[in-house]
N, C-alpha and C positions, 0 to 999 in steps of 0.2 A: 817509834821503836823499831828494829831492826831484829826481825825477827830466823832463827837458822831452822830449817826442818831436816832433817838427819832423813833419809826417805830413799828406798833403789827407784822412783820413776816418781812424777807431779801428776802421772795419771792415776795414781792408786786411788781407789774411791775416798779411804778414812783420810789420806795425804791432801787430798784434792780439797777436801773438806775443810783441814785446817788453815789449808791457804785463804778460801774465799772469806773464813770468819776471821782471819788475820788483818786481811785487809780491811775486809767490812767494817772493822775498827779502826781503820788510818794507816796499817802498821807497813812497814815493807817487809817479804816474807819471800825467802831464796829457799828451792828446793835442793841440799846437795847429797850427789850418790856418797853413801859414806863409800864405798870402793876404788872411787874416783880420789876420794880427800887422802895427799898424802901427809905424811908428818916428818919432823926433823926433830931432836935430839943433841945438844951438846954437853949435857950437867951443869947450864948455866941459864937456857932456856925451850921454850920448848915454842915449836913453830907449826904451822899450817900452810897448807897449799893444796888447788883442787886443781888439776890437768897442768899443776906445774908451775903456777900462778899464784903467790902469796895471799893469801885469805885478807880480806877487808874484815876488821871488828863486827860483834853482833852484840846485842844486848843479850840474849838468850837461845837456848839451843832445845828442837824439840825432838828428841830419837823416836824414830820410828825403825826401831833394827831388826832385820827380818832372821832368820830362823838360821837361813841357809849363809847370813854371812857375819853369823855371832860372836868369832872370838874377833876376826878386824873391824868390825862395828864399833864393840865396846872398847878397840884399844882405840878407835877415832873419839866415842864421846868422852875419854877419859883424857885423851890430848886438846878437847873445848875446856875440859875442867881443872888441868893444869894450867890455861892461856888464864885463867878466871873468869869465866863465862860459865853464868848462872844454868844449869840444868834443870830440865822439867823431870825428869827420872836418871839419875846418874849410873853411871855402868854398874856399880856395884849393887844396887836396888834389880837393875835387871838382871844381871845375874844369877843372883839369887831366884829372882822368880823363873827363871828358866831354868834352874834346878830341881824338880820336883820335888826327890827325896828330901835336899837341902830346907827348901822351900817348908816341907812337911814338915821337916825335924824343930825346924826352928819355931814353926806356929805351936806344935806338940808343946816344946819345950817352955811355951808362954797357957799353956793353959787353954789352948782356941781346941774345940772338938773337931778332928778331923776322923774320917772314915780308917777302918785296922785299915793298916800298911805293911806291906812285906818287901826286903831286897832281898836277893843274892845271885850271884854267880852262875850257878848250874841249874839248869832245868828242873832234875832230880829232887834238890833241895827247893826248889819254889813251887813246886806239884807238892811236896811232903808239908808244905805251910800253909794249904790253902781253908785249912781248918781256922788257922787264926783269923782268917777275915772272913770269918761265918760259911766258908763253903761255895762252890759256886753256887748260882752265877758269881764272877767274877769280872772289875775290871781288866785290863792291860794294859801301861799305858810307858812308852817310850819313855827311857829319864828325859831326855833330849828333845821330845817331840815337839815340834811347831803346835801352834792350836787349829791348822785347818786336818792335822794327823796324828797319827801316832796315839791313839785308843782306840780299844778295840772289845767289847766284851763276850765272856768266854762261858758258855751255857752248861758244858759237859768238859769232866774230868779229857776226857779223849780231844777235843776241840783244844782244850788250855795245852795239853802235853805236845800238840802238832804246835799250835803258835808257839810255847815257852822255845822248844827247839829250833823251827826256821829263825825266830828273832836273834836269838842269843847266840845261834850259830851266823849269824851273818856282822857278830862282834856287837851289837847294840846293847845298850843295859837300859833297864827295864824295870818298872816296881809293880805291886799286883795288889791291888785294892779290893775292899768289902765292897759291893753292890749291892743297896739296899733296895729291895724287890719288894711289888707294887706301888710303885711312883713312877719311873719313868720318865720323872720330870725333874729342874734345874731350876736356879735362881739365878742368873747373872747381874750383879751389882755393879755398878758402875761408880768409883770411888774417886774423886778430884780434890787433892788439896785436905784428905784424910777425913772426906765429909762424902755420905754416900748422897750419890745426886738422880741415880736412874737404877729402876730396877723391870727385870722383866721372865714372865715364865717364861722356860723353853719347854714346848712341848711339841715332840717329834711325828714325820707323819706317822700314818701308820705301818703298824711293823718295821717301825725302824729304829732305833735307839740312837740317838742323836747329844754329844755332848758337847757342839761349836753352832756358833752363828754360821758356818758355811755349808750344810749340811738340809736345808731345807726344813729346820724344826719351824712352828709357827711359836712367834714373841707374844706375849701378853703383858703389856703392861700392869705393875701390881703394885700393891702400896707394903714396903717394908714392915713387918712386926719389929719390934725394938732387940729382943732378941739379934734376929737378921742385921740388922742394923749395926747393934754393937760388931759380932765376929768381924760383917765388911771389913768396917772403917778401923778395926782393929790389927786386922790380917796386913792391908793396906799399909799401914802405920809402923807395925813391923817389919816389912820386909823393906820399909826406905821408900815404896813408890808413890809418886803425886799423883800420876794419872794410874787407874791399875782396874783390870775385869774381876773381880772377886766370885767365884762361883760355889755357889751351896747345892747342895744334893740332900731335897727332901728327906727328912727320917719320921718325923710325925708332924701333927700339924702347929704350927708355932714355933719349930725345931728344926734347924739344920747343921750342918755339918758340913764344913767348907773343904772343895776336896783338887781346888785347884785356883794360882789365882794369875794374869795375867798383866805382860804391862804394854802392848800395845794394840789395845782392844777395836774393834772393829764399829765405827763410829756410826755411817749412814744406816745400818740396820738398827742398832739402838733407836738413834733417832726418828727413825721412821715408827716405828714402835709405841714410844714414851712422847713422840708430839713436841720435844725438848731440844735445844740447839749447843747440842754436847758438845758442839766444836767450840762455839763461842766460849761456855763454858769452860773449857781448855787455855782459851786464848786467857781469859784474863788468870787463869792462875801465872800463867807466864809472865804476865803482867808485874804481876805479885813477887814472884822470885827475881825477876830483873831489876825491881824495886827495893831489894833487900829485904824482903817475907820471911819469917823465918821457914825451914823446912819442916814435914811433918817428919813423926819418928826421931831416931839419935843417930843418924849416919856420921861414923866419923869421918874428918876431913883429908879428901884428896890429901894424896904424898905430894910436897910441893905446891900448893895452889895457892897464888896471892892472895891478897885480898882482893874483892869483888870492884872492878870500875862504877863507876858513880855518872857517867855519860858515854856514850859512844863517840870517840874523837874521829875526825872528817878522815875518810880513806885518802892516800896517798894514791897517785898516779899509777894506772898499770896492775893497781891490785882487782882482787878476783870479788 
């Protein structure tokens, strides 16, 4: 199988990872900058080319779109899914999860408990709301933000009113969440193919409050209550993604409340954690989709998109 990884460099650790489990299974696995990938347009078909150079066919496509180049990212994995090239997480699943509020509104909207949520606008008006989400402490957290940034939480009325203003005056928009106090601690699930497959506490050094794998919390391997379980693979399911970090935020014990979910989760620290070879895992859901698997969730279909190839036909001469 011929495998695409959507990825800005082949050195990234979780990118590096999915190449060696690609192969490791036979596959052949191209890493391309989506930056690099240009695309063409004529209302009859739609094309690809990387530094210029027509794209050779893949069986499937695995995004790893990063933060900072998200709206040409996803217009790149949306021009694989008009060619008919199976995706692991299609633009419009990531999207979505990189909407926070979006992201919220829709799990809200299906019944999943998530933590009170407040938007708006003006400082004034989101200092005057902080009663709906129990008070501080308080989260903060960038609508927009990557997962190695963008939270921040806020102890005192005076702390929240200095960040609400630098943020919002620097034009970023913003939501402000309940932080349920004493816990401290996180869930992150890890969700493949709408089946939770790894889970792990984050628990932060000391004196630090920590809500990413990049921050130095220490992982603990743990075994899901059913509870936990369901929201995951549920949240996961809803938002369209196959591979996706689904994170819970302790409320009691047996009980959580999912308050964030992710879809290009950060792979060797999982796995070093859970003892489990997530990559691989990965690999064969790809498997699966390039196979004609059905999707999890009801994503509807790409504008345009044929139907799926059934082989990868021999590249042509000169292609990339």
């Amino acid at each position: 199988m011929k495998i695409t990884i959507l990825s800005r460099s082949a050195s990234i650790s979780s990118t590096k990872r999915l190449v060696e489990a690609g192969r490791a299974r036979g596959h052949q696995v191209r890493v391309l900058n989506p930056v690099r990938v240009e695309m063409h347009l004529d209302g009859q078909r739609a094309n690809l080319y990387y530094r210029r150079r027509k794209l050779s066919p893949c069986d499937v496509v695995i995004p790893r779109i990063a933060q900072s180049i998200n709206n040409y990212g996803l217009a790149v994995v949306n021009q694989f899914a008009m060619c008919g090239v199976p995706l692991v997480n299609t633009a419009r699943a990531i999207a979505e999860s990189r909407n926070k509020m979006r992201s919220l509104q829709l799990l809200s909207a299906h019944g999943i408990d998530i933590p009170a949520t407040v938007m708006a606008r003006d400082a004034a008006d989101l200092k005057a709301m902080v009663g709906l989400v129990g008070g501080v402490p308080v989260l903060v957290k960038l609508l927009q933000g990557q997962e190695k940034h963008g939270v921040m939480v806020c102890e005192s009325l005076q702390s929240l009113e200095a960040a609400l203003e630098a943020i919002l005056g620097l034009g970023h928009n913003l939501v402000m969440q309940q932080y349920v106090q004493n816990t401290g601690q996180d869930v992150r699930v890890v969700v493949v193919g709408g089946r939770a497959v790894a889970a792990v506490r984050r628990r932060p050094r000391f004196g630090r409050l920590s809500y990413t794998l990049n921050r130095g919390a220490r992982l603990e391997r743990i075994e899901l209550t059913e509870s936990q379980r369901m929201a995951a693979e549920r949240t996961a399911t809803l938002v369209g993604l196959e591979v996706a970090a689904v994170d819970l935020l302790d409320v009691q014990e047996g009980h959580s409340k999912v308050f964030e979910v992710n879809s290009s989760p950060a792979i060797p620290e999982m796995e070093a954690a859970t003892g489990l070879d997530l990559a691989s895992i990965i690999i064969q859901r790809a498997e699966e989709l390039a196979a004609g698997s059905p999707r999890v969730g009801l994503p509807e279909p790409e504008p345009g998109a044929p139907s799926r190839r059934k082989r990868t036909p021999k590249a042509p001469a000169g292609e990339a």
